[in-house]
N, C-alpha and C positions, 0 to 999 in steps of 0.2 A: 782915761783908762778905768776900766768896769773894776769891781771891789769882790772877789772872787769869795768872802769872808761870808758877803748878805746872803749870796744863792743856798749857799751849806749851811748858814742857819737859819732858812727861811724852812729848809727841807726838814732841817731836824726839830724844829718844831712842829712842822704836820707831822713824821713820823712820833714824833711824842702823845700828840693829840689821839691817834692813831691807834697808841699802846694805850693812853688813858681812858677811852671810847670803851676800849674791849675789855679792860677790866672790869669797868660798869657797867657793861652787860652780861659780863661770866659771874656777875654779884648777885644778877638777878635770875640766873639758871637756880631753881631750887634741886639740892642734891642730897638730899634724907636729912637733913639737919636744920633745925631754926633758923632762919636769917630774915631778920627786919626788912631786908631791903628787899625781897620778894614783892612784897604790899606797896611798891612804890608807887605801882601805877596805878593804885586805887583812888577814882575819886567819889566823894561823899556828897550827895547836896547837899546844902546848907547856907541857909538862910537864904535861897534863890539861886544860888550857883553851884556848880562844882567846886568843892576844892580836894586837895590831897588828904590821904587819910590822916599824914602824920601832922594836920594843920589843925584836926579837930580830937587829937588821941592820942594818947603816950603807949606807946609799941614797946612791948619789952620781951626777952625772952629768959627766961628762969630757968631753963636747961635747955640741953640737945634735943629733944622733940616738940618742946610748946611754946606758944609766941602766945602773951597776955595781951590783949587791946583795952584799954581804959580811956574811952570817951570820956571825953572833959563834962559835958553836960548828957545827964541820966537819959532826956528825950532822943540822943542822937543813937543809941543804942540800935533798934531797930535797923536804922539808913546803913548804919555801918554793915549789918551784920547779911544786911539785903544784897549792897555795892560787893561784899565778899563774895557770897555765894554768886552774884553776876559777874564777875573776875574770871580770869582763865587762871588763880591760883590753882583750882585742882580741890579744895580741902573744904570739908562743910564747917564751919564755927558751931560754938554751943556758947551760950549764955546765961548767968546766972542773974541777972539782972542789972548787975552795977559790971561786968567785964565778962569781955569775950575769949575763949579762948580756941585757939587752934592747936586740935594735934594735927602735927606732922607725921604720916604714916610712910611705913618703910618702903624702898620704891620694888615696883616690881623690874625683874631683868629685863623686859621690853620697854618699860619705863626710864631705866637706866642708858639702854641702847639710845632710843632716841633723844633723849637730853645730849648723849656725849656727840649726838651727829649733830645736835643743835648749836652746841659749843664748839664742833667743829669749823663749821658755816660761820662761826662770828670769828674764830683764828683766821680764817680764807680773807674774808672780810677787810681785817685787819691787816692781812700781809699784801693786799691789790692795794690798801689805802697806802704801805709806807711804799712800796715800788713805783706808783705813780708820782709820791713824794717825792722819791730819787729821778724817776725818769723827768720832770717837770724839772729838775734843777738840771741835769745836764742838757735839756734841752736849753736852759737860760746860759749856759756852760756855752754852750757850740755857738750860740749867737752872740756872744760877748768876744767870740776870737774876731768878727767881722767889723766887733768895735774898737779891735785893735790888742786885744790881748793877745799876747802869746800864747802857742799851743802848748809848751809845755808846762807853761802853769795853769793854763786849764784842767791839761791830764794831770796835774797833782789834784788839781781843786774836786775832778771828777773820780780819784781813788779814793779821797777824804769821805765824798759823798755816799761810796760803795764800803767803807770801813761799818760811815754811822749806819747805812740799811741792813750792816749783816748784823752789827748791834742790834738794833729792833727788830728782826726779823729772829733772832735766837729769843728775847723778852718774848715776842708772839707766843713762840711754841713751849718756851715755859710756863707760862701764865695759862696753855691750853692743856700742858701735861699737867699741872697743877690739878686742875678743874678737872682735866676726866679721870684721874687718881681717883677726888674728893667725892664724885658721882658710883665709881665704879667699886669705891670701898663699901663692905655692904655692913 
């Protein structure tokens, strides 16, 4: 007899996975306020490779509009400030010599629309990821009655499955009213 336990938490781990995906990508929507993790995808060469920015520089933000970048060695200044402005951040850097700094400027209302349609796309994203979740377990559901389970502990195993996707399917749309709140607040 099939273990009805494994399917429902095989599922509730992709829907975790799911919910944690989309977080880190609503981290990296910039929405008028400093956030480190914007620059994630920057890399720097150095010393014949790329690596990330935050491999070669201590990222800090000292308030709500400015992020500090402090290259560890004085020569990387330039690469860094070069890889910024070739970024799709959006924000030119200025440099004093020993640290870069960026303002974050205020977004415009078109600016704002489209970010919240962008975060929108990653909640969609996000809810086809935990639905296939769920439909992929009771599809292992329906072919475990043929291995001899009963139906009606299937149909429990299959209500368990639809309890955790309406769990992570409310996470979704918080975590997306969150983000277009944080965007749309000006």
């Amino acid at each position: 007899m099939v273990d009805t336990k494994q399917f429902v938490k095989a599922a509730e781990i992709k829907m975790t996975d799911a919910v944690n995906h989309l977080d880190e990508q609503l981290s990296h929507i910039r929405a008028g306020k400093a956030n480190p993790k914007i620059l994630d995808g920057i890399k720097v060469p150095y010393y014949g490779s790329l690596v990330p920015l935050s491999n070669v520089a201590t990222v800090t933000t000292p308030d709500a509009k400015t992020i500090i970048i402090t290259p560890w060695e004085k020569s990387l200044i330039k690469d860094v400030e070069k890889a910024i402005m070739n970024s799709e951040v959006g924000i030119t850097p200025e440099n004093n010599g020993e640290i870069i700094r960026l303002g974050i400027p205020p977004l415009t209302e078109e600016r704002r629309r489209t970010l919240a349609r962008q975060s929108k796309q990653e909640a969609e994203n996000a809810k086809i990821s935990v639905r296939n979740a769920r439909r992929d377990a009771i599809e292992q559901l329906k072919k475990s009655i043929k291995d001899g389970m009963p139906e009606d502990v299937e149909k429990d195993a299959e209500g368990e499955v639809q309890k955790i996707h309406d769990k992570f399917i409310k996470r979704v749309d918080e975590l997306y009213a969150a983000k277009e709140k944080e965007i749309m607040t000006v």
